[in-house]
Residue, then its C-alpha position, 0 to 999 in steps of 0.5 A: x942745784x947747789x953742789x958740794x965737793x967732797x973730792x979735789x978739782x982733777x977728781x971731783x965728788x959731788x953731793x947735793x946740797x939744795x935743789x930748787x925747780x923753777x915753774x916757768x912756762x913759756x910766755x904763750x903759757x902764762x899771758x894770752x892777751x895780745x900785745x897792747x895797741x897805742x895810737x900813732x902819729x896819723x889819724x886812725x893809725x895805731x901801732x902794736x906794742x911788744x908783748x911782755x916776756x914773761x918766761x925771761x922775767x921769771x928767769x930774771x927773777x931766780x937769778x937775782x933770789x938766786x944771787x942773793x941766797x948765794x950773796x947771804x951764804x958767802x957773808x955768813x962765811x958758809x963757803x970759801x969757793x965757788x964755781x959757777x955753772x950756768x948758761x951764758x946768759x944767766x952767768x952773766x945776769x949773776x955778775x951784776x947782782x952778786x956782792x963784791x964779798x961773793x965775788x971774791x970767791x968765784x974760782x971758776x965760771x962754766x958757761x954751759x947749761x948741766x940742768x938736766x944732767x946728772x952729778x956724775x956728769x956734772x962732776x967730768x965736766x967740773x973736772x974737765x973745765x978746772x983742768x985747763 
């Protein structure tokens, strides 16, 4: 979700400005092929390949559409600020493919997973973080 706040930082209140859902199922659900088979060193002896992740890589690749929308928005002059709020992980995959233009506008990073919670919390937990 892209929030705006139409409050302060102690009284956050936030409207929805975009939504988007990401259609990713776990890798089971996407691939049923076993993973691949190479040969080895020893006659007849082969070895297992690692299965590809699906699941990670359609996360992989909402995060850097992501970046690149929010990269866009903050060359166009459409936001001064911007706080981040995303898992861990996903925070730090943003940091590697948002322009240093974007960067610069990042007042804050809430590593916490909110995607299922509703603006009302989201908004005590904004508030929350930004008062520290």
């Amino acid at each position: 979700m892209i929030l705006v706040n139409n409050g302060t930082d102690a009284a956050p209140e936030l409207s929805v400005l975009a939504k988007e859902t990401l259609d990713n199922p776990k890798t089971a659900a996407q691939g049923t092929d076993r993973p691949g088979r190479r040969p080895d060193s020893g006659a007849g002896q082969r070895s297992a390949m690692e299965q590809t992740d699906w699941h990670s890589l359609g996360e992989a690749k909402f995060v850097r559409d992501f970046a690149g929308r929010l990269n866009r928005a903050a060359s166009a002059g459409q936001f001064e600020r911007l706080i981040l709020v995303a898992p861990p992980k996903a925070l730090g995959e943003l940091r590697g493919v948002l322009s240093p233009e974007t960067g610069k506008r990042i007042a804050a990073e809430i590593a916490s997973d909110l995607t299922n919670h509703p603006v009302s919390e989201i908004e005590a937990h904004l508030a929350k973080a930004l008062a520290r």
